[in-house]
C-alpha positions as CSV (number, residue, x, y, z in Angstrom):
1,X,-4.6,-0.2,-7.0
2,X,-6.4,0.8,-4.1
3,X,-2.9,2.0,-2.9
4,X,-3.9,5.7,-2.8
5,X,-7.6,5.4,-2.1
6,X,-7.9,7.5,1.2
7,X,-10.9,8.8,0.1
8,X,-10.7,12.2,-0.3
9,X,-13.3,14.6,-2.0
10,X,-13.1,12.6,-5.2
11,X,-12.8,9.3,-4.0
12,X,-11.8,8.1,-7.1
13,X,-7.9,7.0,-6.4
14,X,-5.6,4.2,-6.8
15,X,-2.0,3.4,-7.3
16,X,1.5,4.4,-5.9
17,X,1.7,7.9,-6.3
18,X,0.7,10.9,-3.8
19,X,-3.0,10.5,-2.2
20,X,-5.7,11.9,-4.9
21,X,-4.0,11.2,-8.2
22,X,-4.5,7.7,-9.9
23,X,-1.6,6.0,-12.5
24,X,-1.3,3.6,-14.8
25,X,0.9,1.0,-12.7
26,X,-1.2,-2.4,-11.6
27,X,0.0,-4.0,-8.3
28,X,1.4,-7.3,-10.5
29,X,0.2,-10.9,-10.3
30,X,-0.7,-12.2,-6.6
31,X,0.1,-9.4,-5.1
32,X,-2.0,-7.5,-2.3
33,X,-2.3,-3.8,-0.8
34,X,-4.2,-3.7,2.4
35,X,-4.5,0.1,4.2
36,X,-6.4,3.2,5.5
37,X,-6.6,6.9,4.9
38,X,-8.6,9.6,5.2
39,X,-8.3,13.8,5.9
40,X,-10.1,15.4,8.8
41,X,-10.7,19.4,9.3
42,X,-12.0,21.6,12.2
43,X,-13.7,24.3,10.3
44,X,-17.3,24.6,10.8
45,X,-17.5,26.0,7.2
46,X,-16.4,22.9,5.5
47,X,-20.0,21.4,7.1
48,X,-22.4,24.2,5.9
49,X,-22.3,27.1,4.0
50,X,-21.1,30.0,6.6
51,X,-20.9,27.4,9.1
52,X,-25.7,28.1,9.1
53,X,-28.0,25.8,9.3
54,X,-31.5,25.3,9.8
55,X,-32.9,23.1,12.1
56,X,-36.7,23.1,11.7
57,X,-36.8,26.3,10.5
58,X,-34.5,28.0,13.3
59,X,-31.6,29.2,12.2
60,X,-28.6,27.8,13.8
61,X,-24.7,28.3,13.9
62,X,-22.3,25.9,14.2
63,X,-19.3,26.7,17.0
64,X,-16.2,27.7,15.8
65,X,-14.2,24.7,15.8
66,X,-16.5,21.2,14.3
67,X,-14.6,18.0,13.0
68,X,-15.5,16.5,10.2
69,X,-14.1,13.9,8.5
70,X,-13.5,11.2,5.6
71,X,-11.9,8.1,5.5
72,X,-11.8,4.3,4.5
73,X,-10.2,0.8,4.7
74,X,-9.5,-0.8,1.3
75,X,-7.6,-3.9,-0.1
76,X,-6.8,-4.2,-3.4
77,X,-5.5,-7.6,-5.6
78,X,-3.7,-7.9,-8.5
79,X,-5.5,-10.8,-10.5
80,X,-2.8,-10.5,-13.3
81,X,0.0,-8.7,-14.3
82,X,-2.1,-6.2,-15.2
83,X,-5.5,-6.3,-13.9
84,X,-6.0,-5.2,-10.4
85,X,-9.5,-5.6,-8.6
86,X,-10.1,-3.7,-5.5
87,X,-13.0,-2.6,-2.4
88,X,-13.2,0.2,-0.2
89,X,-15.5,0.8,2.8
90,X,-15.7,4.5,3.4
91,X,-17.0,6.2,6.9
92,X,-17.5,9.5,7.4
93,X,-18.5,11.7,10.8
94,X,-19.7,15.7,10.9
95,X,-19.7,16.8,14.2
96,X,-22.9,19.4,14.4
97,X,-23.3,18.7,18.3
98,X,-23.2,16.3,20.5
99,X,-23.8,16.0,24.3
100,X,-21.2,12.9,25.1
101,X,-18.1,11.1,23.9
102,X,-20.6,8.2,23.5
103,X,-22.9,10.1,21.4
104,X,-20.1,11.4,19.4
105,X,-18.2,8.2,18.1
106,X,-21.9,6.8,17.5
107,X,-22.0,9.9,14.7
108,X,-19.3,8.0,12.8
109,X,-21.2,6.3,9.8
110,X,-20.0,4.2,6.8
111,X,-20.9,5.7,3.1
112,X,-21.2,3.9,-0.1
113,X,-19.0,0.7,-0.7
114,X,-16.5,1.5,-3.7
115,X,-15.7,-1.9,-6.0
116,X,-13.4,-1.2,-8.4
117,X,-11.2,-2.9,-11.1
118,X,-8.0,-1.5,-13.0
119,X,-6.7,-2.8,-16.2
120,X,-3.1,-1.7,-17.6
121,X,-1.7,-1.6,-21.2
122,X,-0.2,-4.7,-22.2
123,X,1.1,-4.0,-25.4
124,X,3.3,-1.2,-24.1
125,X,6.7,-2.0,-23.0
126,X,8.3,-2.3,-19.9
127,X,10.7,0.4,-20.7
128,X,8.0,2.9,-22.5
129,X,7.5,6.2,-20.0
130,X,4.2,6.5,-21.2
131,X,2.0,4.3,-19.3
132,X,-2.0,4.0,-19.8
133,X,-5.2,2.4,-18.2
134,X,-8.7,2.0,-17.6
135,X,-10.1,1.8,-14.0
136,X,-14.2,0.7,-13.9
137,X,-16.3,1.7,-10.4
138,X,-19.0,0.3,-9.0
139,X,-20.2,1.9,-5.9
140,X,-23.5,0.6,-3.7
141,X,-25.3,2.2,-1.8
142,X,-24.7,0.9,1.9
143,X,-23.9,4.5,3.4
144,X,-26.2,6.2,6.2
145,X,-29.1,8.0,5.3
146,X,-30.5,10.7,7.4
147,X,-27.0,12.1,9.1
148,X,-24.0,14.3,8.4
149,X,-23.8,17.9,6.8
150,X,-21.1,17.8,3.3
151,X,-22.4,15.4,1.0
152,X,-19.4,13.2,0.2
153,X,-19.6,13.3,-3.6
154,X,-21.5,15.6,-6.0
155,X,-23.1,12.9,-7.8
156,X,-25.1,12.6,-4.3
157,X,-27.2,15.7,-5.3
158,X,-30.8,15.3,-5.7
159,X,-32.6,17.3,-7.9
160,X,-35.8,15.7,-6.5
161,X,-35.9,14.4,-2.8
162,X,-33.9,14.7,0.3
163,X,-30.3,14.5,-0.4
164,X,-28.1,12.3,2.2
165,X,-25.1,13.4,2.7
166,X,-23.1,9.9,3.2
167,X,-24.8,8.0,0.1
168,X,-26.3,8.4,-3.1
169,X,-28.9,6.0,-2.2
170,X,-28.3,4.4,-5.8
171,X,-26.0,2.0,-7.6
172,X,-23.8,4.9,-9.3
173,X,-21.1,3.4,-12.2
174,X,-18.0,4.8,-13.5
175,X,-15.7,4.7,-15.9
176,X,-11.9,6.4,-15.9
177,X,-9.1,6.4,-18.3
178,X,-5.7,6.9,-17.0
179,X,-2.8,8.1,-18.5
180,X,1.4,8.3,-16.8
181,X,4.4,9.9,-17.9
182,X,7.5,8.2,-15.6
183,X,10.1,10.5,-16.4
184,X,12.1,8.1,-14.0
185,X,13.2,5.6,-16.8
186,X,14.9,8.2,-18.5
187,X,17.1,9.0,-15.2
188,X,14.8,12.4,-14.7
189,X,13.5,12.0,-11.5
190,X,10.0,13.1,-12.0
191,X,6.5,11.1,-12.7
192,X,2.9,12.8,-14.2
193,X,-0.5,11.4,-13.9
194,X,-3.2,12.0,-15.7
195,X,-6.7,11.0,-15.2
196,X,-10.4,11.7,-16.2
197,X,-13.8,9.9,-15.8
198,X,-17.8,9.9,-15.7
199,X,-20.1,8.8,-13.0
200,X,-23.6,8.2,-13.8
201,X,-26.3,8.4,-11.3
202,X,-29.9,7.7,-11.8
203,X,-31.5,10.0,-9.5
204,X,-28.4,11.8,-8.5
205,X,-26.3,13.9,-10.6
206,X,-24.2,12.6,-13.8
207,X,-20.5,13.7,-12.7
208,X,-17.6,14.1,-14.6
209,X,-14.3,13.6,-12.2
210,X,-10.6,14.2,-12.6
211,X,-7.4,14.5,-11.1
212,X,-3.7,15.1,-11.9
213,X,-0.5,15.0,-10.0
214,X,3.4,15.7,-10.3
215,X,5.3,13.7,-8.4
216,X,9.3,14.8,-7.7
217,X,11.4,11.7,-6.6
218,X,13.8,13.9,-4.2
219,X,15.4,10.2,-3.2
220,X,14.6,6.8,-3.8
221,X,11.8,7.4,-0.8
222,X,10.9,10.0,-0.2
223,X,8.6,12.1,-2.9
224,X,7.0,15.4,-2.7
225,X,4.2,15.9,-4.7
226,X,1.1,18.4,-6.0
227,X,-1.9,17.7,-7.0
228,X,-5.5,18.7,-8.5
229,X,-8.8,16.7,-8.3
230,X,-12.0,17.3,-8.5
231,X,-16.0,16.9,-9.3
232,X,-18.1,18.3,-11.9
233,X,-21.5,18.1,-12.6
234,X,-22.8,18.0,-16.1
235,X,-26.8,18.0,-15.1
236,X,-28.9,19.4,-12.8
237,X,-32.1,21.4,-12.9
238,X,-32.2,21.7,-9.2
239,X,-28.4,23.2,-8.8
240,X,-27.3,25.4,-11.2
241,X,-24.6,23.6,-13.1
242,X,-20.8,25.8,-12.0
243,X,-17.4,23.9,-11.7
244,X,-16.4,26.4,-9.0
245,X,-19.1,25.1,-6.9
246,X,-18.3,21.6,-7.1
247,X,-15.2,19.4,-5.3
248,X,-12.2,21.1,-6.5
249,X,-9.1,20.7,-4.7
250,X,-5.6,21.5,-4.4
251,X,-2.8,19.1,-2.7
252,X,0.7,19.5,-1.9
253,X,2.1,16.4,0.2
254,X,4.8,13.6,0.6
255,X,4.9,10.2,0.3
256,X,7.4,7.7,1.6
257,X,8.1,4.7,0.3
258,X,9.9,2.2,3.1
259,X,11.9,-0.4,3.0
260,X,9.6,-2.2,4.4
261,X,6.9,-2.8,2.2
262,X,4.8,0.4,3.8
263,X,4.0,3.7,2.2
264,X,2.9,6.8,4.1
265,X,1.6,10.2,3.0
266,X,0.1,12.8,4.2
267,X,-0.7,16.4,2.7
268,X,-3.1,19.4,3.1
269,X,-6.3,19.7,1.0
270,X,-7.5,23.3,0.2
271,X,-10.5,24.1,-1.3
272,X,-9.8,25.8,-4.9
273,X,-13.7,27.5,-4.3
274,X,-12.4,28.8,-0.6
275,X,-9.5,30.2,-1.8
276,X,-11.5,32.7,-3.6
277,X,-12.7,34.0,-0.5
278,X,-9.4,33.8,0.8
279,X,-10.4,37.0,3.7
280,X,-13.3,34.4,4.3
281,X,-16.1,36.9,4.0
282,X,-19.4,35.8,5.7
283,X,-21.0,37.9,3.0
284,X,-19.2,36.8,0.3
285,X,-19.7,33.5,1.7
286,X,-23.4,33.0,1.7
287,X,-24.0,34.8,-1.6
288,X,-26.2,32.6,-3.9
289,X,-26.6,29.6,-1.1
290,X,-30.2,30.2,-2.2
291,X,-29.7,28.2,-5.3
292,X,-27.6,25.5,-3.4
293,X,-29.7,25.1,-0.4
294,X,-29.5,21.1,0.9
295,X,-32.4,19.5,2.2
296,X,-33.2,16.3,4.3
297,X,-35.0,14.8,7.5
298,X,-32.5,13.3,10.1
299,X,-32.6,10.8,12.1
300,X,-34.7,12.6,14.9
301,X,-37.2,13.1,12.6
302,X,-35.8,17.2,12.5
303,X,-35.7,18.9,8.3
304,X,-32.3,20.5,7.8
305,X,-32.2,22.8,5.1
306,X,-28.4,24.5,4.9
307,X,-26.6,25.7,1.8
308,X,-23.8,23.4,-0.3
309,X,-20.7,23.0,0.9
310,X,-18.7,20.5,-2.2
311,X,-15.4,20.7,-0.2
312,X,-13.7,21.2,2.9
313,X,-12.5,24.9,3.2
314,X,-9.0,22.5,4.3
315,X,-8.4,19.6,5.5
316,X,-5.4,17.4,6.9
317,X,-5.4,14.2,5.1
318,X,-3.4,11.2,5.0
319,X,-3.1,7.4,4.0
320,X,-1.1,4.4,5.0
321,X,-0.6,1.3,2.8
322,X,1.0,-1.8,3.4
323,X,2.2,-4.1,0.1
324,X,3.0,-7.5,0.4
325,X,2.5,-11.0,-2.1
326,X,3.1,-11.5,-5.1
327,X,4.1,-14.2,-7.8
328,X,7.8,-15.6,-7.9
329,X,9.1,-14.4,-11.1
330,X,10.0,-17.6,-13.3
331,X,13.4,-16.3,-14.2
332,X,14.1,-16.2,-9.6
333,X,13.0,-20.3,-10.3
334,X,15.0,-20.9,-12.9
335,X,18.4,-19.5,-11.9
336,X,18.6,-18.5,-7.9
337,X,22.4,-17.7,-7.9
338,X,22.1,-15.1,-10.5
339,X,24.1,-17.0,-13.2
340,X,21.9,-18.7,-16.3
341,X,23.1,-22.6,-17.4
342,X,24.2,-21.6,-21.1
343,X,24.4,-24.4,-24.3
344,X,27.1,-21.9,-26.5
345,X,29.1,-22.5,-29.9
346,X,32.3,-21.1,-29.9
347,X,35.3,-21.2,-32.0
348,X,38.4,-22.2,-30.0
349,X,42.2,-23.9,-30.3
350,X,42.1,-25.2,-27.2
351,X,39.8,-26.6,-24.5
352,X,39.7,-24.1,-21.6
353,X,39.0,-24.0,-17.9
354,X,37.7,-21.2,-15.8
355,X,38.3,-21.2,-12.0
356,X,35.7,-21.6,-9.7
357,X,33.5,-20.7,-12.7
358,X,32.8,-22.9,-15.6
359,X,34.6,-26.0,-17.5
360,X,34.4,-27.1,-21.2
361,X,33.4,-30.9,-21.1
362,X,34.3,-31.8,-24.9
363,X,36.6,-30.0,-28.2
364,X,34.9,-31.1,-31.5
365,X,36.6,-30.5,-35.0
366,X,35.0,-29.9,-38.1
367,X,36.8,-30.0,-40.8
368,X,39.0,-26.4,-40.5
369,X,36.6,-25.0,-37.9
370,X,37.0,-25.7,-34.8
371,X,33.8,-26.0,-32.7
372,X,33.6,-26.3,-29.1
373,X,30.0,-27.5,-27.3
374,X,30.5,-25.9,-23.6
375,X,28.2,-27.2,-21.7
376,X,28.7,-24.4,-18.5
377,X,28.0,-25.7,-15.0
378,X,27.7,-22.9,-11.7
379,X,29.7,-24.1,-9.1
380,X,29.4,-23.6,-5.6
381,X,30.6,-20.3,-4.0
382,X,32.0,-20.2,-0.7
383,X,29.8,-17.9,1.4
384,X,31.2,-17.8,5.1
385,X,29.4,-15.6,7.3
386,X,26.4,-17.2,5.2
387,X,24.7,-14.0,3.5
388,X,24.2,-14.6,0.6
389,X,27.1,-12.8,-1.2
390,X,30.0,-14.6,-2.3
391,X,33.0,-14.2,-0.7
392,X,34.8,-12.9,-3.8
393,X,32.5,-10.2,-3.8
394,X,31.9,-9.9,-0.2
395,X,33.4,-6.3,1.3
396,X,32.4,-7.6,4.6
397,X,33.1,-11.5,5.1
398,X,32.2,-11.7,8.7
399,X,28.9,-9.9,9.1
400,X,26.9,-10.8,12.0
401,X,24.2,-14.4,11.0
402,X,21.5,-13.2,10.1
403,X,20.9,-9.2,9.2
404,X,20.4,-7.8,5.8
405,X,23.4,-6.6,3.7
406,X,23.8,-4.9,0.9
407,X,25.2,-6.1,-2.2
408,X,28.2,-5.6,-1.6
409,X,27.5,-7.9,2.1
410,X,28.4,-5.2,4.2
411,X,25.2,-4.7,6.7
412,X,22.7,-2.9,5.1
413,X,22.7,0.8,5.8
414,X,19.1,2.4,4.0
415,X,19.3,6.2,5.3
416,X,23.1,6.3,4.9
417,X,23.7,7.9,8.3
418,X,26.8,5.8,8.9
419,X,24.6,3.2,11.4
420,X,23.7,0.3,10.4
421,X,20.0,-0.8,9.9
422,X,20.2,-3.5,12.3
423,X,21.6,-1.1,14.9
424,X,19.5,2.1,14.1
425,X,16.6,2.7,16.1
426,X,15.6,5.6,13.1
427,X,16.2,3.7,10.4
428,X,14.9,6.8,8.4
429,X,16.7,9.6,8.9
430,X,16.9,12.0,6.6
431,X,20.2,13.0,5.0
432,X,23.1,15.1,6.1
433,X,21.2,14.9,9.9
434,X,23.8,14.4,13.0
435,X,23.1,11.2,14.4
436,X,24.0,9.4,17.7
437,X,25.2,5.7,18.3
438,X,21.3,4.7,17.9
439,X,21.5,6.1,14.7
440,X,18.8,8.5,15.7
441,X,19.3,12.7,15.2
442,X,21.3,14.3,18.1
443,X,19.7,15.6,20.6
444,X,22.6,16.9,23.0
445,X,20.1,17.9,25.7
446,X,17.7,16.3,25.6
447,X,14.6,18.6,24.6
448,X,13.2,16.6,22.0
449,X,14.5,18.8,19.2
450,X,17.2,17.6,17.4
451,X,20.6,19.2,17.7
452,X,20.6,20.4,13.7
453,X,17.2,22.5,14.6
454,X,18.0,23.4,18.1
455,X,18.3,27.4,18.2
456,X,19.6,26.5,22.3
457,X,21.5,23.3,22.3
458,X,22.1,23.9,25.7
459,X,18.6,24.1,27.4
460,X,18.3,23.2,31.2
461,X,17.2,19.4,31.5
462,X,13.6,19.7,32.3
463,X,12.6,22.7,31.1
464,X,9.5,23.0,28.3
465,X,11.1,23.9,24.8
466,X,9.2,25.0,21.7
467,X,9.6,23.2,18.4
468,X,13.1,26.0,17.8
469,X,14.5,23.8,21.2
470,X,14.3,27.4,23.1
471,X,12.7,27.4,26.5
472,X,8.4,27.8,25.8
473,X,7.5,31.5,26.1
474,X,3.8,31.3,25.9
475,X,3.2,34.8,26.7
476,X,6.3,35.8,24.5
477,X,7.0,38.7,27.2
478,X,10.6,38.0,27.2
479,X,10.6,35.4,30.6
480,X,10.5,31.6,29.6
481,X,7.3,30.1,30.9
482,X,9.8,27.9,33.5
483,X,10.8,31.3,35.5
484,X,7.6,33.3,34.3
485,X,4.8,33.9,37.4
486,X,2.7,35.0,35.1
487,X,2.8,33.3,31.8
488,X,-0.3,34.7,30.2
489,X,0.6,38.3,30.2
490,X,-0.9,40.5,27.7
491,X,1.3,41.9,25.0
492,X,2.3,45.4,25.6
493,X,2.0,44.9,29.1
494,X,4.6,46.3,31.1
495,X,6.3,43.8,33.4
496,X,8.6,43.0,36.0
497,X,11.2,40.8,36.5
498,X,9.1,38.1,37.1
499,X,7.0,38.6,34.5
500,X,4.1,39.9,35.8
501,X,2.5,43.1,35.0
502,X,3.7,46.3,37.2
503,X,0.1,47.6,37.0
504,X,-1.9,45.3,38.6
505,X,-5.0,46.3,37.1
506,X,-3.4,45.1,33.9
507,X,-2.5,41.3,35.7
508,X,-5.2,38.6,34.3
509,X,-4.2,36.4,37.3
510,X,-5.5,39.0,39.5
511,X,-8.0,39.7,37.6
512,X,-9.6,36.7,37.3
513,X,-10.5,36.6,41.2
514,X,-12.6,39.2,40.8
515,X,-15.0,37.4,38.8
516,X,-17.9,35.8,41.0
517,X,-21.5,34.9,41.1
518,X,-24.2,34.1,43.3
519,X,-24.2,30.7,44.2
520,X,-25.8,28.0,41.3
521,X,-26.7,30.9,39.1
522,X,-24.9,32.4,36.4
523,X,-25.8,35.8,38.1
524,X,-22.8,38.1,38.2
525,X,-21.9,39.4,41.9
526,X,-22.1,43.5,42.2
527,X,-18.3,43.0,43.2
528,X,-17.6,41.8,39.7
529,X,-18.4,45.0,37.6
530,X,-15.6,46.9,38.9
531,X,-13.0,44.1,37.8
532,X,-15.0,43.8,34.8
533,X,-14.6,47.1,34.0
534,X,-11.2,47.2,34.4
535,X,-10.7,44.3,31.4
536,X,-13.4,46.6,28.9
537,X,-10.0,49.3,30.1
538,X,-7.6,47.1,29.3
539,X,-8.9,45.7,26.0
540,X,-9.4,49.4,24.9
541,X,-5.8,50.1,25.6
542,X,-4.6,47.1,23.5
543,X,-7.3,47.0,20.6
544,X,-4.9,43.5,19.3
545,X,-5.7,41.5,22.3
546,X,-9.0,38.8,22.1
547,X,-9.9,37.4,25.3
548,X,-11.4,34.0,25.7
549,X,-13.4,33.8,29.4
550,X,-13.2,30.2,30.6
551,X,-16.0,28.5,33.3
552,X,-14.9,26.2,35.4
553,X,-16.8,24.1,38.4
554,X,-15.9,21.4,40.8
555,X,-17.8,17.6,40.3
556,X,-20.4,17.9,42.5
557,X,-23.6,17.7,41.0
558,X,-24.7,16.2,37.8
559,X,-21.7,16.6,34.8
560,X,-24.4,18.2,32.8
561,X,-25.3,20.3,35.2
562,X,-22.0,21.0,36.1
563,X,-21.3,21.9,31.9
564,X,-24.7,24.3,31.2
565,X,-23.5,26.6,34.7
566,X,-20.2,26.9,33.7
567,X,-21.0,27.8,29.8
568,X,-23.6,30.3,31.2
569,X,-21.4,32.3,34.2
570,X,-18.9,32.3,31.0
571,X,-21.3,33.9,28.7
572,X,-22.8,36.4,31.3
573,X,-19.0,37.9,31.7
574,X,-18.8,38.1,27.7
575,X,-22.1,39.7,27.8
576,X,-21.4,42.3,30.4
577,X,-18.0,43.0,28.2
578,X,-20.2,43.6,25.2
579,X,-22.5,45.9,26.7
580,X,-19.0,47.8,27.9
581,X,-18.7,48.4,23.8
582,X,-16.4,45.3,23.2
583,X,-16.5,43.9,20.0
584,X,-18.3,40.2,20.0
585,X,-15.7,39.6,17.6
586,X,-12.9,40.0,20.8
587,X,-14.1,37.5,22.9
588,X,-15.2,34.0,23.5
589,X,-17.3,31.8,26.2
590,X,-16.2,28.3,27.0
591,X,-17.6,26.1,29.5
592,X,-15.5,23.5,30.9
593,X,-17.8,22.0,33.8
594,X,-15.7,19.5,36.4
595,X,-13.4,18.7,33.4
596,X,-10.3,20.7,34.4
597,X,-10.5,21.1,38.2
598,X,-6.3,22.2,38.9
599,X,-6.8,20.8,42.6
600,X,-8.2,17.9,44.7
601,X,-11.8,17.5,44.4
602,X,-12.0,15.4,47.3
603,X,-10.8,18.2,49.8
604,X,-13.2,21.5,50.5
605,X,-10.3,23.7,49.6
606,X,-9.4,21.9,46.7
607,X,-13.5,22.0,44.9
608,X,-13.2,25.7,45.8
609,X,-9.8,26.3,44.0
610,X,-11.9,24.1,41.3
611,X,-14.8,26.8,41.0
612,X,-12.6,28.8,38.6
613,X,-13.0,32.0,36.0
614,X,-10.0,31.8,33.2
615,X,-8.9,34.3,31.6
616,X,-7.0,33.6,28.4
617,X,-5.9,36.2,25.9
618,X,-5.7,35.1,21.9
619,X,-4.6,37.0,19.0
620,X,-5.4,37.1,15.3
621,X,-2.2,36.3,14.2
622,X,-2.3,33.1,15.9
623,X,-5.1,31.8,14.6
């Protein structure tokens, strides 16, 4: 049951299908699923409205790039046939800022524990496509208070009070009716789920939730699927009441079923509420975050006020299950070699004997009828190489002791790539690939694309390929990176054999040593504004180009230190580009500090080769 649960917006999954959607199908008697999933994104808009904030009062803007994300560990049990029960630990982590590694993984913080029990239809057959259940939540409230930015669930909104992003501070109960459609028993390779529920909150909001998915079984394992979930408030004098401003979320994705007792799936989560503001408007964005304005004190004692974000803009999500357990089925007990003792009436003329099969022990008349009581015995089989298929049936008699065969007892071959499983190092392959001896896809020379994707089979060992298998172009000036002196030429740049640029005022790696300040200051050198200029020129001429102006320093000092003088001599450089008439837009500051020196530090030469200016062009399209 808790197959699916990865804990996505809704949070309200279970079962064998895709990530978000819930079926009908119970795990069976004894049997357990134990995993972990979860989705992560980068964008500082799936934190905060606009990707604003205020801390105190002061507004504040989150950098470009934030993590945040939602996961949990689960384990689910199926008490009977079907009734499955089922507990999830969810943790979260929203990344606002944070000064150290340490400080960062401390951020991650459990949310509310899910219990959960599922109960199938028993008076539906096993052969019926139409499958239906119930599925009863209980979720307490053991998440963190007084952290993280998204609140996790939109029954987690306060109309009164702070609201806490990673708990609703409140036993909150649900109940769900699910409903399946397994187009699979009627040799059409397609399944649809259907399901719809309530959450009731005290103090929080009372939700109604929901989710739907079509899954395509392309082969016995591997199965694309789409999906739609969501959250939907039904009160609320607080937050106006709007079921485009509540969790609503599309997913396409795949699943894969192996062979050995493991599922994994991953897909991509997009906001159905982002995706009208698919030019991502900052205007458009923050219109009526007035009425949806989130309030609470962290843990530093700070009031955050910011305006509701119900799902992430995207997000890259995920889930891996394993299934194992389970209740011998009496009919295994009763008859392990396949072939059921039988008490039969028969008429007959003579008493018969099958080979190697069965004998007739006694020939009864009665009167004009003849009746014959067969009392049928299985005898033994003769099984040489030991595999558990007979001989007689055995296409393969002398397969090696101990591998897995098929049943026909020829070694067992799952991605039918002509290697056998005991032998293939990629037991998953996916069909019609070229494979090797390993059973792995070709790779002729050895670039780490496989030979059917390979655009140049032929590639030079060594030399760094992108995912076509061609030699890495970063600058994509026409030289490969491996023969390129200057591999981060500007588009539209003019250059020689070598790849560099025949002006040289147009060469960032010439460039770039003209950009110096005074010594521990962020203070630009007079020096500077003549190579500085030449870069407001040469962004003029190519109005595509963006420009991101890295800060480097050596390790001595203080790391912090180190960090805050690099981030500033970066800034000052955007700054001075801005006043030039550059759009902000154009450009970016990073600091880097001691973290990327590209020589020794413990040599003189090397800490000066370490106290660095980058200069590293990036475009729209790439973004």
């Amino acid at each position: 049951m808790a197959a699916a649960l990865a804990f996505a917006q809704s949070g309200l999954m279970g079962g064998t299908d895709g990530i978000h959607q819930i079926n009908s199908k119970t795990l069976g008697k004894y049997r357990f699923s134990l995993g972990t999933g979860g989705n992560v994104t980068i964008d500082p808009w799936a934190l905060t409205r606009g990707g604003v904030f205020y801390d105190d009062g002061v507004e504040q803007h989150l950098q470009d790039f934030k993590i945040s994300a939602t996961g949990s560990f689960y384990i689910g049990f199926g008490l009977a046939d079907n009734i499955d029960v089922a507990v999830a630990l969810p943790i979260n982590y929203d990344r606002s800022y944070a000064d150290s590694y340490m400080e960062a993984t401390g951020n991650i913080r459990p949310g509310d524990i899910d219990l959960f029990m599922k109960v199938s239809a028993p008076f539906l057959a096993e052969d019926n496509i139409l499958g239906l259940a119930m599925q009863l939540h209980m979720m307490l409230p053991t998440g963190s208070k007084e952290i993280g930015l998204r609140p996790r669930h939109a029954w987690m909104l306060k109309d009164k009070g702070y609201t806490n992003p990673y708990t609703a501070d409140e036993v909150v109960v649900g109940a769900h009716g699910i409903m399946t459609l397994d187009f699979t028993k009627r040799d059409v390779p397609l399944r649809f789920n259907l399901e719809g529920g309530f959450m009731y909150a005290n103090l929080g909001s009372n939700t109604v939730v929901y989710s739907t998915g079509l899954n395509w079984f392309m082969t016995d394992w591997i199965i694309p699927f789409v999906e739609f979930s969501g959250e939907f408030r039904v009160e609320g004098d607080k937050y106006p009441i709007d079921v485009f401003e509540d969790p609503m979320t599309l997913t396409p994705g795949i699943r894969l079923h192996t062979p050995f007792g493991v599922d994994i799936a991953g897909g991509l989560d997009l906001s159905v509420r982002s995706m009208r503001n698919f030019g991502r408007s900052k205007s458009k964005e923050m219109r009526g975050a007035e009425d949806y304005t989130i309030t609470y004190r962290d843990e530093k004692g700070y009031v955050k006020t910011y305006g509701y974000v119900p799902a992430a803009t995207y997000a890259f999500t995920g889930l891996l299950t394993w299934y194992f357990g389970g209740a011998e089925k009496a009919t295994e007990r009763e008859c392990p070699q396949g072939l059921p003792p039988q008490d039969t009436v028969a008429k007959t003329d003579t008493l018969f004997k099958v080979d190697t099969l069965v004998h007739v022990d006694t020939l009864v008349k009665v009167d004009t009828v003849e009746k014959t009581e067969s009392f049928v015995k299985v005898l033994p089989m003769s099984d040489t190489d030991e595999d558990g298929v007979s001989d007689d049936l055995d296409k393969c008699p002398d397969s090696p002791k101990g591998i897995t065969v098929d049943t026909t007892g020829c070694p067992r071959d799952f991605d039918v790539d002509g290697v056998p499983d005991y032998q293939d190092m990629c037991p998953n392959t996916l069909p019609n690939i070229g494979v090797d001896s390993t059973g792995c896809a070709k790779d002729e020379d050895r670039d780490g694309v496989a030979d059917d994707n390979d655009k140049c089979p032929a590639t030079g060992k060594g030399i760094p390929v992108d995912t076509t298998g061609c030699p890495m172009d970063t600058d994509k000036d026409g030289v490969p990176d491996y023969q390129d002196k200057c591999p981060n030429t500007l588009r539209g740049v003019k250059i020689d054999k070598k790849g560099c640029p025949v002006n040289k005022r147009e060469d960032l790696e010439r460039l770039k040593k003209g950009i110096n300040f005074k010594s521990g200051s962020t203070v630009l050198t007079k020096p500077s504004f003549k190579t500085l200029d030449d870069i407001v020129k040469l962004l003029t001429k190519f109005p595509d180009v963006n420009l991101e102006i890295q800060g480097h320093t050596d390790n001595v000092g203080e790391d912090e230190y180190n960090m805050n003088l690099s981030q500033g001599r970066a800034q000052s450089a955007v700054d001075y580009l801005i006043r030039k008439g550059i759009p902000v837009e154009r450009l970016r500051a990073k600091g880097f500090g001691p973290t990327k020196p590209i020589a020794d530090n413990k040599k003189k030469a090397g800490r000066a080769k370490n106290r660095r200016v980058e200069l590293v062009p990036f475009y729209n399209d790439e973004q």
